[in-house]
TORVOSE-553932 format. One record per residue (C-alpha): x, z, y; residue number from 1; residue in one letter. Coordinates in steps of 0.02 Angstrom, whole numbers, plus 50000, padded with zeros to 5 digits. Layout:
+-------+-------+-------+------+------+
:    px :    pz :    py : resi : resn :
+-------+-------+-------+------+------+
:     X :     Z :     Y :  NUM :    a :
...
+-------+-------+-------+------+------+
REM end
This chain:
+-------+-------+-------+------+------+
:    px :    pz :    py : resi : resn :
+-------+-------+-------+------+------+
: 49047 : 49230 : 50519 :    1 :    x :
: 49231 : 49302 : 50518 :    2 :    x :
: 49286 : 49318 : 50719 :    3 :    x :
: 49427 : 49200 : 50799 :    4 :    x :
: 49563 : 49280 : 50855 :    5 :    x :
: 49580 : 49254 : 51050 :    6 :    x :
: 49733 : 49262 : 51176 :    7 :    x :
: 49670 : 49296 : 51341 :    8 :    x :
: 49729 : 49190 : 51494 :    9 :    x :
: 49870 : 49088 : 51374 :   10 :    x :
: 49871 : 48893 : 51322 :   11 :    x :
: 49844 : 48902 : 51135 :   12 :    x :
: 49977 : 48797 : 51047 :   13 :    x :
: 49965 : 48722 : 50880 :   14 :    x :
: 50030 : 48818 : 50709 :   15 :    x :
: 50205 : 48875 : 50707 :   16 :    x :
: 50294 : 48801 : 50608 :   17 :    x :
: 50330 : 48897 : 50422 :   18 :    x :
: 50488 : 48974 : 50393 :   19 :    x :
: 50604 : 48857 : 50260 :   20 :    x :
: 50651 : 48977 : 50111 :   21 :    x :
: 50831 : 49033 : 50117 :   22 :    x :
: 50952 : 49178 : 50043 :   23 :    x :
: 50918 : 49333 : 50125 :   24 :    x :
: 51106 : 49360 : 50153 :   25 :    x :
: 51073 : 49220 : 50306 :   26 :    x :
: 50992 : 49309 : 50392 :   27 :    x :
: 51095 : 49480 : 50400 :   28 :    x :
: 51260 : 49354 : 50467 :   29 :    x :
: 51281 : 49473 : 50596 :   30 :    x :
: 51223 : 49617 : 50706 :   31 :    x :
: 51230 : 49821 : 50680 :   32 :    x :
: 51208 : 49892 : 50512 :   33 :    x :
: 51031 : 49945 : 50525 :   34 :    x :
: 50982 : 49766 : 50603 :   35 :    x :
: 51062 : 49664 : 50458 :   36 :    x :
: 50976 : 49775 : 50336 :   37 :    x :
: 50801 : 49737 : 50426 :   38 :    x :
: 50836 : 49576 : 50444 :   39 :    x :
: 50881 : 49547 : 50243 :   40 :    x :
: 50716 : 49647 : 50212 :   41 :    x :
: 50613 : 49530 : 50314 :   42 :    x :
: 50695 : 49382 : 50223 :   43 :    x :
: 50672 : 49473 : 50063 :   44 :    x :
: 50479 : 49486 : 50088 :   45 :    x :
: 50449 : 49342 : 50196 :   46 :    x :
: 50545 : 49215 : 50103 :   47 :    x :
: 50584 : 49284 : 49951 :   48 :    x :
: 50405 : 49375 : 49922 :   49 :    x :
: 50484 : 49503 : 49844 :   50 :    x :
: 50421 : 49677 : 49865 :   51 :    x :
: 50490 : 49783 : 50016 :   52 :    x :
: 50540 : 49918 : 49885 :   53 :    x :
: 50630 : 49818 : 49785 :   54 :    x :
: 50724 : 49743 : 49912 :   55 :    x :
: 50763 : 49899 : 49968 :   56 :    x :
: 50839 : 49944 : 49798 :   57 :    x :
: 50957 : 49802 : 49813 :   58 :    x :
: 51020 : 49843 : 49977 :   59 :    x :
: 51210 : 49837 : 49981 :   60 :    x :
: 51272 : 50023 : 49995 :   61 :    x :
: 51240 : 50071 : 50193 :   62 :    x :
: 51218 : 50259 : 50251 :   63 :    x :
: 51060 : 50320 : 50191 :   64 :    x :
: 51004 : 50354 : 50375 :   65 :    x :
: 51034 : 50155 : 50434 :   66 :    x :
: 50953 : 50128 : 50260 :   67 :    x :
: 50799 : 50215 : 50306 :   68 :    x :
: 50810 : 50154 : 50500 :   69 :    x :
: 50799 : 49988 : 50431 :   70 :    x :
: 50654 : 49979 : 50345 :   71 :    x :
: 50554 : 50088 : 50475 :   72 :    x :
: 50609 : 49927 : 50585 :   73 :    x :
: 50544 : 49802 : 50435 :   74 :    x :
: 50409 : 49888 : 50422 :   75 :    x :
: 50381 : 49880 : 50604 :   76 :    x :
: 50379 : 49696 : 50615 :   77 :    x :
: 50258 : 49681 : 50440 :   78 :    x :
: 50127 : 49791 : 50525 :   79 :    x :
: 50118 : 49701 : 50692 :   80 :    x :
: 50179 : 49510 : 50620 :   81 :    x :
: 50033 : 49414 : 50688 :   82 :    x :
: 50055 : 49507 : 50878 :   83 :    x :
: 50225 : 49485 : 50895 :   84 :    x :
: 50264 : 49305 : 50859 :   85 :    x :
: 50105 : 49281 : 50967 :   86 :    x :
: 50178 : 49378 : 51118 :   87 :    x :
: 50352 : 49282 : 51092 :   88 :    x :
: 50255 : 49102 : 51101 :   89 :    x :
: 50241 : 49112 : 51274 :   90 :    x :
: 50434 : 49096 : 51300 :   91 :    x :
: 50455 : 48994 : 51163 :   92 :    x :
: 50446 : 48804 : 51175 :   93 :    x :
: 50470 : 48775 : 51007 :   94 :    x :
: 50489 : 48862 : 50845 :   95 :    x :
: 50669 : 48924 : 50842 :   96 :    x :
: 50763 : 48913 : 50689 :   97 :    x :
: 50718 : 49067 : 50553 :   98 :    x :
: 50872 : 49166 : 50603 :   99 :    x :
: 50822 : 49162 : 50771 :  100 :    x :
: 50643 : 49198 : 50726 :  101 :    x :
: 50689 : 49349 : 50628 :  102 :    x :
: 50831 : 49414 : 50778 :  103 :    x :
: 50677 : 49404 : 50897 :  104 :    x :
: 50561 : 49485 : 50792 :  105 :    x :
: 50667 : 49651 : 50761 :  106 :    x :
: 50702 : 49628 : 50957 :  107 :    x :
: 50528 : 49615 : 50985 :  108 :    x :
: 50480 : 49795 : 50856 :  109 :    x :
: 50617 : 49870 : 50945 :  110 :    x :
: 50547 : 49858 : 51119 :  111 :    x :
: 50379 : 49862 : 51100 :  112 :    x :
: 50339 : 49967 : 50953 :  113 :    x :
: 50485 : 50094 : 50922 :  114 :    x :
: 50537 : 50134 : 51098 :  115 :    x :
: 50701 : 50064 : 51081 :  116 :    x :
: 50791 : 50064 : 51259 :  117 :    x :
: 50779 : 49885 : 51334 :  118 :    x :
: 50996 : 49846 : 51339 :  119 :    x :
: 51012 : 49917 : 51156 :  120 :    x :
: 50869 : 49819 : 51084 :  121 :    x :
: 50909 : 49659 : 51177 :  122 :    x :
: 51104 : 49661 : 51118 :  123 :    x :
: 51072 : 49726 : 50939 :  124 :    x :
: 50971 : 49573 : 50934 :  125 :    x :
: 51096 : 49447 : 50999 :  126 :    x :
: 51221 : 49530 : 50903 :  127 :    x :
: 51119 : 49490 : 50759 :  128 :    x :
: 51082 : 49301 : 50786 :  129 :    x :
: 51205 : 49176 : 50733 :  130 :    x :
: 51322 : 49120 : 50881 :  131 :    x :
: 51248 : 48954 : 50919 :  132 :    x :
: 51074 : 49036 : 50931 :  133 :    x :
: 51106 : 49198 : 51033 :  134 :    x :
: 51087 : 49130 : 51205 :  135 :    x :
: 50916 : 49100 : 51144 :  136 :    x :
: 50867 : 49271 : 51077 :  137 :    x :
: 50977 : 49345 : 51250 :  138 :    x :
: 50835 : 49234 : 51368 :  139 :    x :
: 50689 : 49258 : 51256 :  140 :    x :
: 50719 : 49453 : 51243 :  141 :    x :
: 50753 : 49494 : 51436 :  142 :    x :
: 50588 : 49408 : 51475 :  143 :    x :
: 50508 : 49511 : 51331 :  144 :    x :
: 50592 : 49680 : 51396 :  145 :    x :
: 50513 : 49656 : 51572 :  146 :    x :
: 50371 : 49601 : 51508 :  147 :    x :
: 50362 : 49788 : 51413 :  148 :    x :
: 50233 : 49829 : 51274 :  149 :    x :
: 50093 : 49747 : 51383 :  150 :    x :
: 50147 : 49594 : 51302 :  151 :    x :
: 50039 : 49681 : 51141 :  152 :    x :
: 49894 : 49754 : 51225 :  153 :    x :
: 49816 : 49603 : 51294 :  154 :    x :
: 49795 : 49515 : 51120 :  155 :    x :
: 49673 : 49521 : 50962 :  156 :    x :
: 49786 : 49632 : 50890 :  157 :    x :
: 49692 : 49673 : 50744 :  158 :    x :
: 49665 : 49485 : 50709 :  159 :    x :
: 49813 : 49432 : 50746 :  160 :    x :
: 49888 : 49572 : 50623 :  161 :    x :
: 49797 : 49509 : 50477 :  162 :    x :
: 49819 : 49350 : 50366 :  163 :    x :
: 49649 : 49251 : 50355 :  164 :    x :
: 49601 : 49243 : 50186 :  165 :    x :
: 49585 : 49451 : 50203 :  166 :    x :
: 49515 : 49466 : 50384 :  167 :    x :
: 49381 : 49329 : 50300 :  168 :    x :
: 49352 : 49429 : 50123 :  169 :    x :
: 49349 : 49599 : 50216 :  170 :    x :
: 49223 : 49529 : 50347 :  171 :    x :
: 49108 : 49459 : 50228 :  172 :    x :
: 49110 : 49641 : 50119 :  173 :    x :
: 49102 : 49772 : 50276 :  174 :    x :
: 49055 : 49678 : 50429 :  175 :    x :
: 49096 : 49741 : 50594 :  176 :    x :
: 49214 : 49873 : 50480 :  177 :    x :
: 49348 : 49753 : 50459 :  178 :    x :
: 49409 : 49798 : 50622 :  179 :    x :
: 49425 : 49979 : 50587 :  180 :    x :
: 49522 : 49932 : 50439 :  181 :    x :
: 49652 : 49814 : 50528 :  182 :    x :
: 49667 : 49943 : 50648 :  183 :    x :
: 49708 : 50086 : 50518 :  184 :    x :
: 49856 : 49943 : 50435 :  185 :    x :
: 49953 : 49941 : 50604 :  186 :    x :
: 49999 : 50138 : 50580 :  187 :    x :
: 50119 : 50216 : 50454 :  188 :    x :
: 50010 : 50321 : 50354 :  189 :    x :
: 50073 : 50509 : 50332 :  190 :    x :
: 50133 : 50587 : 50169 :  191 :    x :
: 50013 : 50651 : 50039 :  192 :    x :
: 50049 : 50781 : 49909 :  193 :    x :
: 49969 : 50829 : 49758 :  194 :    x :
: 49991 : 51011 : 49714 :  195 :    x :
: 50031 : 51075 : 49553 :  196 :    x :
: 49894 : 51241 : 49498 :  197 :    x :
: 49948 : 51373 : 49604 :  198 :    x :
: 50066 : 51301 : 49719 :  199 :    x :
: 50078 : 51346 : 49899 :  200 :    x :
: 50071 : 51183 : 50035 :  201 :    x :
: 50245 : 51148 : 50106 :  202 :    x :
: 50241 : 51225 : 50298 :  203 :    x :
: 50156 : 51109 : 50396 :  204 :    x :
: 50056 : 51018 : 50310 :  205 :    x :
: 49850 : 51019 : 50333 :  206 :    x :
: 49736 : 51030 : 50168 :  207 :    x :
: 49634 : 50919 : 50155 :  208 :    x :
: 49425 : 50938 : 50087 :  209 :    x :
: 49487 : 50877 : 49918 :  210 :    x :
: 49649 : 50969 : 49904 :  211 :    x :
: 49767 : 50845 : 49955 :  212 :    x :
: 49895 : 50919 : 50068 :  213 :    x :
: 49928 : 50807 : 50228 :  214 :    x :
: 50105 : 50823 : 50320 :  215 :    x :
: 50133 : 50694 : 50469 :  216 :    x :
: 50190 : 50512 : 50456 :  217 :    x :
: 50385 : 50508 : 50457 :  218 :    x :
: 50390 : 50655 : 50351 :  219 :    x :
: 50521 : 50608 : 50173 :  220 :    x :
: 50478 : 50698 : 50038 :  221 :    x :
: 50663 : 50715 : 49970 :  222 :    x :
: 50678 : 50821 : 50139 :  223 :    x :
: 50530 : 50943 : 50115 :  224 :    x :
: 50614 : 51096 : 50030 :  225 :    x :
: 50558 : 51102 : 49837 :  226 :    x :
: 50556 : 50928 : 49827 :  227 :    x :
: 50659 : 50923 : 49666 :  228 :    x :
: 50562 : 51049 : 49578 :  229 :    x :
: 50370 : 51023 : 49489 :  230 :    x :
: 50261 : 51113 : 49615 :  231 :    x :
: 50198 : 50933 : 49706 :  232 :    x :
: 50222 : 50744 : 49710 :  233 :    x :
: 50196 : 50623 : 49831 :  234 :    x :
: 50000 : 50534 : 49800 :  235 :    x :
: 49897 : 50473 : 49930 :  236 :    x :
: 49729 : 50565 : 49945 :  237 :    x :
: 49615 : 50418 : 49882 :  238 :    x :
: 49727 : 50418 : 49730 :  239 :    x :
: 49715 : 50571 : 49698 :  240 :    x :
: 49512 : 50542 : 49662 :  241 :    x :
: 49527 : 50456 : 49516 :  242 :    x :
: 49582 : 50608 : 49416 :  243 :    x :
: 49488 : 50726 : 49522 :  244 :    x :
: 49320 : 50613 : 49457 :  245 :    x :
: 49348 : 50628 : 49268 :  246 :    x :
: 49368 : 50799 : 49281 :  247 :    x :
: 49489 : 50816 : 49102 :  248 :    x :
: 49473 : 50999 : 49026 :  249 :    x :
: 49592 : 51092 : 48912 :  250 :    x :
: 49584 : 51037 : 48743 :  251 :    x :
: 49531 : 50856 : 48777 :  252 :    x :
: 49611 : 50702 : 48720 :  253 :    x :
: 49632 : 50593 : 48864 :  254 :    x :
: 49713 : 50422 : 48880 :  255 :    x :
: 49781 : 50351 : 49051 :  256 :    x :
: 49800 : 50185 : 49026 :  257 :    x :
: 49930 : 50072 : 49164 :  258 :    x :
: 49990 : 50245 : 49197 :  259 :    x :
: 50134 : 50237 : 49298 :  260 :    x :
: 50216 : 50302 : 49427 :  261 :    x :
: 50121 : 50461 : 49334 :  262 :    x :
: 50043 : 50531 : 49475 :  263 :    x :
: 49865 : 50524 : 49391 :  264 :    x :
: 49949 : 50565 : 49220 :  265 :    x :
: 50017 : 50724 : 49308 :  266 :    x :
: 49848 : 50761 : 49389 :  267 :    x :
: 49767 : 50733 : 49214 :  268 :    x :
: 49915 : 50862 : 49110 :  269 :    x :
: 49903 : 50998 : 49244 :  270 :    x :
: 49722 : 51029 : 49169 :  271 :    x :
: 49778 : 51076 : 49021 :  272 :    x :
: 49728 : 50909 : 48934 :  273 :    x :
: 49819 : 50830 : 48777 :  274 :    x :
: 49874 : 50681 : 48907 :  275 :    x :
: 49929 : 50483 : 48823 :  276 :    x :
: 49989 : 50392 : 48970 :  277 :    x :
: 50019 : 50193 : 48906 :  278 :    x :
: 50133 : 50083 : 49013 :  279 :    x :
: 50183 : 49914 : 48984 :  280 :    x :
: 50337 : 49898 : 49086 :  281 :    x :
: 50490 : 49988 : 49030 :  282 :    x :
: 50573 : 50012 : 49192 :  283 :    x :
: 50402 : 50094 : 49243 :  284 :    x :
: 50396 : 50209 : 49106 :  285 :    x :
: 50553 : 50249 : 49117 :  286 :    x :
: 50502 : 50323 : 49301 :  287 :    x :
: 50331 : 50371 : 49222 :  288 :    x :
: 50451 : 50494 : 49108 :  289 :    x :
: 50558 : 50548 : 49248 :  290 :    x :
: 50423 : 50622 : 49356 :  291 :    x :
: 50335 : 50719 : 49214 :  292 :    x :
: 50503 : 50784 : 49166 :  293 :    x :
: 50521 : 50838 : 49361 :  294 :    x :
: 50358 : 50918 : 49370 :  295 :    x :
: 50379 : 50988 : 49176 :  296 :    x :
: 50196 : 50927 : 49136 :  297 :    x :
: 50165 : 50860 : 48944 :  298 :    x :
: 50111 : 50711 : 48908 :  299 :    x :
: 50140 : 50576 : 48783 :  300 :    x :
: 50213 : 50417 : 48855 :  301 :    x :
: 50181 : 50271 : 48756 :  302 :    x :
: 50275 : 50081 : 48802 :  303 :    x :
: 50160 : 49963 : 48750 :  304 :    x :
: 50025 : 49839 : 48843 :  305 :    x :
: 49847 : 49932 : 48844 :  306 :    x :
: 49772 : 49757 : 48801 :  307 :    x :
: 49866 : 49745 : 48641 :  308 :    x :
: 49885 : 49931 : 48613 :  309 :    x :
: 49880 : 49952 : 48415 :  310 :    x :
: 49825 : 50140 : 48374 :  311 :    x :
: 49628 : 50128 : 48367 :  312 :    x :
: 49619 : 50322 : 48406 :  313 :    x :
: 49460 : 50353 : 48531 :  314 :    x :
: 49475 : 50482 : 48676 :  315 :    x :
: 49363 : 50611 : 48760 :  316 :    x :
: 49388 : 50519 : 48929 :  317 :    x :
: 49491 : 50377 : 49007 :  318 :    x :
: 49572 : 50325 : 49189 :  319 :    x :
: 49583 : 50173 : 49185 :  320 :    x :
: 49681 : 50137 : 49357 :  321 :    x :
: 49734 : 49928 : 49329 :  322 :    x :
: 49826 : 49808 : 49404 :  323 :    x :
: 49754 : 49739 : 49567 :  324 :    x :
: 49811 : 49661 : 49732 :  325 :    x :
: 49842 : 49827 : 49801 :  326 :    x :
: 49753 : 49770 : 49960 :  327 :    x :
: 49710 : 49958 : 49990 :  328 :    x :
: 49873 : 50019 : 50005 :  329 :    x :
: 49943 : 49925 : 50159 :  330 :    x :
: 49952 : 50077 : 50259 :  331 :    x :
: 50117 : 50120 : 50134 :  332 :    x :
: 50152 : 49945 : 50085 :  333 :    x :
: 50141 : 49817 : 50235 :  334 :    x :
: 50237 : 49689 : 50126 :  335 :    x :
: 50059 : 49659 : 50025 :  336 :    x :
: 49980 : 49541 : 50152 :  337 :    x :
: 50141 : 49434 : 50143 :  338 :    x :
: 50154 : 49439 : 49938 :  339 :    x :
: 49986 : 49427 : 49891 :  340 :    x :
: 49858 : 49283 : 49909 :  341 :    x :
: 49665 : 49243 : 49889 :  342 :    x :
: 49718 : 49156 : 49733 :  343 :    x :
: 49782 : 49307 : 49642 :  344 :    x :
: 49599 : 49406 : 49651 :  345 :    x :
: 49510 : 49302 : 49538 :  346 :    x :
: 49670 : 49313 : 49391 :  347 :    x :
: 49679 : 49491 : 49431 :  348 :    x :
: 49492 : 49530 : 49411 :  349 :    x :
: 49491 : 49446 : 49225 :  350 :    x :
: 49613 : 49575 : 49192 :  351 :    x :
: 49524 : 49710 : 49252 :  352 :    x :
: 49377 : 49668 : 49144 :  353 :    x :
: 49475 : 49645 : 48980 :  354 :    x :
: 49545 : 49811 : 49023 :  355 :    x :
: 49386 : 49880 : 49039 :  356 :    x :
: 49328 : 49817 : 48888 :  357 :    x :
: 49477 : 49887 : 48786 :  358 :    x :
: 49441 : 50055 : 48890 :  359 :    x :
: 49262 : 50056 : 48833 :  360 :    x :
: 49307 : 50034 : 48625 :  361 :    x :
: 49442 : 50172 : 48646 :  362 :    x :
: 49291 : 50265 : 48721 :  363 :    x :
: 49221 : 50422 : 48602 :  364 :    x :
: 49029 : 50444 : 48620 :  365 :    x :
: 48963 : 50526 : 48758 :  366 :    x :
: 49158 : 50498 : 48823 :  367 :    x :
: 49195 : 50504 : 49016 :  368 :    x :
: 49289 : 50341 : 49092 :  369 :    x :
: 49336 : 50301 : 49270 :  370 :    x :
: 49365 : 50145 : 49342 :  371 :    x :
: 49494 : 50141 : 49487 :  372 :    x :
: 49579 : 50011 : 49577 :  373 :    x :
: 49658 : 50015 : 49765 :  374 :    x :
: 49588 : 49854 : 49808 :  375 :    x :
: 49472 : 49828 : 49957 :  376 :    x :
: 49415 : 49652 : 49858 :  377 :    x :
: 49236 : 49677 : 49814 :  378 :    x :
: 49299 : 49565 : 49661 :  379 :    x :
: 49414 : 49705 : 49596 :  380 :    x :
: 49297 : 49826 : 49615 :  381 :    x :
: 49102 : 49826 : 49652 :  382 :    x :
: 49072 : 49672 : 49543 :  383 :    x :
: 49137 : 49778 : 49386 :  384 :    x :
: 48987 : 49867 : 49396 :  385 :    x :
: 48880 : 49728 : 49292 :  386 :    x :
: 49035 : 49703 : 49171 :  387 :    x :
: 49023 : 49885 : 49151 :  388 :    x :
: 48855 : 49885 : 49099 :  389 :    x :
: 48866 : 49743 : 48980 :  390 :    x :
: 48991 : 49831 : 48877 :  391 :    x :
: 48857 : 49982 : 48865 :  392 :    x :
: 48942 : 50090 : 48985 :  393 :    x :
: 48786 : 50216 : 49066 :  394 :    x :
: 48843 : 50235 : 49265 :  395 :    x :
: 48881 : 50435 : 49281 :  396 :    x :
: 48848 : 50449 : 49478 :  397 :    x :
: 48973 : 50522 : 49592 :  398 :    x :
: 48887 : 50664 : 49677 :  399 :    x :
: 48918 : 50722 : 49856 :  400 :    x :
: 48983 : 50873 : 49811 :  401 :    x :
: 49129 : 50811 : 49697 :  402 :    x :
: 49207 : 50730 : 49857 :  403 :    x :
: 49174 : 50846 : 50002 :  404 :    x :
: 49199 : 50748 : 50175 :  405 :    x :
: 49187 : 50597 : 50076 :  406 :    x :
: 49000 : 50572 : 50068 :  407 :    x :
: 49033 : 50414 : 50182 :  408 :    x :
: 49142 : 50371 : 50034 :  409 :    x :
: 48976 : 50360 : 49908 :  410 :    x :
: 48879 : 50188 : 49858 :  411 :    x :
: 48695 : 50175 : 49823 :  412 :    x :
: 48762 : 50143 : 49635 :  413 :    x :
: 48856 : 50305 : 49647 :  414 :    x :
: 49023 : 50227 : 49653 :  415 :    x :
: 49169 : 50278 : 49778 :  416 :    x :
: 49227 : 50148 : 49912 :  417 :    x :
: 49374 : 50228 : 50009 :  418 :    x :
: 49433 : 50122 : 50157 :  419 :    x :
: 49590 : 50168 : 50274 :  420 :    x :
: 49470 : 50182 : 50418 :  421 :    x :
: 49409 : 50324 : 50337 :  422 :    x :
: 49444 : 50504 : 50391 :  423 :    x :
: 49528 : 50410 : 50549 :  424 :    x :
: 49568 : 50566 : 50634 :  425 :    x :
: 49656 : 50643 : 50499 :  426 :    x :
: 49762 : 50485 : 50487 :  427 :    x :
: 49658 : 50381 : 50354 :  428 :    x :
: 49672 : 50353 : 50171 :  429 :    x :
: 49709 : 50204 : 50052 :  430 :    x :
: 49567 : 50074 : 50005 :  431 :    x :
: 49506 : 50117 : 49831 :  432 :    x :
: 49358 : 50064 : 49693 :  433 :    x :
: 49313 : 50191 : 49579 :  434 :    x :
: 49154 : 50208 : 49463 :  435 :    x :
: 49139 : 50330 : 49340 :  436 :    x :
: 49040 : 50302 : 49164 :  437 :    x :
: 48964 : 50390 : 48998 :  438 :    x :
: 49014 : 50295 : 48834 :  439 :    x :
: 48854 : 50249 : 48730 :  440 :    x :
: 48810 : 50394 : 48607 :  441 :    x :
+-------+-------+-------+------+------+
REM end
């Protein structure tokens, strides 16, 4: 049975009330520019449900370092939602209209999670709120300042953190793990490069047993010298596995179907592999293009939806990397939690399986495919195993050795489960599914 989140030594209140939908422009009415940009973020995602990225992208033109400020604060409040509209109730005697709530969260981030000093973080906040409501935030935020980051430790943080149709799914699929992996979502995870053959690590970073080099969280890639040029890209070290699994070689005819952003694709060209990468959105293969022309890796880019893909050509191998709830990747993305919902898993895994079937007729005898998705749903991932075999894919283990200081990693079917809890010490990795099969023949 999933555990109950539990507030020690507090009254427990009834369900806040939910936020009524308005323009994100509301809440940015006032306040510093970093603060309005978080706050039109957060109404963006919250609100909106549109993705943190893209609300990033239509940002009106601030300096590019209140730009990133801001969402480093949104992302703030995304991580650690749950705890701080918890730690706020106490002072709270009712829910306080949205622009307030929103003022008091960033408030809240700033003094408890980024080490904002106590005057700046109350008065950007109050700033911030609309006139009427800034008394309010002023009170609210003084009590929260003395009360310092204390306020956090004494809850079910990890709980609290996480919406209850995951913290339910994740409980039933990995038990007592589902703490681990709340734990590993209230971090920012650090940045992951892929290297291009031959390429030295940028200076600092740690390389990791599968090759992946590691620099710190914090870290931008458009800072890290060589960033323009095709010697890495960003890719997060489960990611990275797919590829690493089907093991292309030169000479091969290899399709990568839902291929962008094109890390995969690029993984997949540096072998030396004749590379089709099929995307159905334009303004995704138009980045897809972009980043091979960066990194000056060939590959044929084709704009069309792998479903309904007309050439009947069959391949040597496939990665097959589809659309999924991304519920493995809220280390990077905290907005997923907020977007996403239990409905979406069973629409996404039909999906998956007609993509899998399409995969498995493109298939050449004998042909290598892997199966990826960076979903911690069971539904998206483990349950593919019987579709698999009903098409008359043959399971081609993962062995131990293919993924050193992954073993953890390996299922008694020879699949790979990656969770963020894993490699903890090394600052953790996104949630992935992959399986790897031999076509019939």
């Amino acid at each position: 049975m999933a555990e109950t989140p539990r507030r020690p030594d507090r009254p427990r209140r009834g369900p806040a009330r939910p936020i009524a939908p308005r323009p994100p422009a509301a809440a940015a009415a006032g306040g510093n520019p970093t603060r309005r940009a978080a706050a039109a973020l957060l109404a963006a995602v919250l609100e909106q449900h549109r993705p943190l990225e893209e609300a990033l992208d239509a940002l009106p033109p601030i300096e590019a370092r209140d730009r990133s400020a801001a969402h480093r604060i949104a992302s703030a409040v995304l991580r650690r939602l749950g705890s701080l509209d918890a730690a706020l109730e106490p002072w709270l005697r009712r829910e306080p209209p949205a622009p307030a709530r929103l003022a008091l969260r960033i408030g809240a981030a700033d003094l408890w999670l980024l080490g904002t000093p106590p005057h700046a973080a109350v008065s950007a906040a109050v700033d911030l709120a609309p006139r009427p409501l800034a008394g309010l935030v002023n009170a609210v935020l003084r009590k929260a300042a003395a009360a310092g980051p204390a306020a956090l430790e004494e809850l079910d943080g990890e709980r609290l953190d996480t919406p209850g149709w995951l913290w339910t799914a994740w409980h039933a699929a990995y038990g007592p793990a589902v703490r681990a992996i709340a734990r590993a979502h209230r971090s920012p995870a650090p940045l992951d490069l892929s290297l291009a053959p031959g390429t030295v690590p940028p200076e600092g970073a740690v390389l990791l047993p599968t090759g992946t080099a590691r620099l710190p969280a914090g870290t931008r890639f458009a800072d890290l010298p060589g960033a323009e040029g095709p010697g890495f890209w960003a890719q997060d070290a489960a990611a990275a596995l797919p590829a690493r699994l089907l093991a292309a070689r030169p000479g091969e005819r290899v399709a990568d179907l839902c291929a962008a952003p094109g890390g995969k694709t690029a993984q997949l060209a540096a072998t030396g592999a004749t590379v089709v990468a099929v995307e159905k959105e334009s303004r995704r293969a138009i980045r897809l293009r972009e980043n091979l022309a960066r990194l000056a890796l060939p590959a044929e880019v084709v704009e069309a939806d792998a479903l309904q893909w007309g050439e009947e050509e069959r391949f040597d191998a496939i990665l097959l990397d589809a659309p999924c709830t991304a519920t493995g990747t809220i280390r990077r993305h905290p907005d997923v939690p907020y977007l996403k919902r239990a409905s979406d898993v069973p629409a996404l895994a039909e999906l998956q399986r007609a993509l899998l079937a399409v995969a498995a007729r493109r298939l050449a005898p004998g042909g290598r495919l892997v199966l990826a998705t960076c979903s911690l749903q069971p539904e998206e991932g483990e349950a593919h195993l019987a579709a698999a075999a009903a098409l008359g894919l043959r399971p081609d283990p993962v062995r131990p050795e293919e993924l050193p200081g992954l073993e953890a990693a390996l299922t008694p079917d020879g699949a790979v489960r990656t969770r963020p809890d894993l490699w903890a010490e090394q600052g953790g990795m996104d949630g992935f599914f992959m399986a790897r099969f031999r076509g019939a023949g």
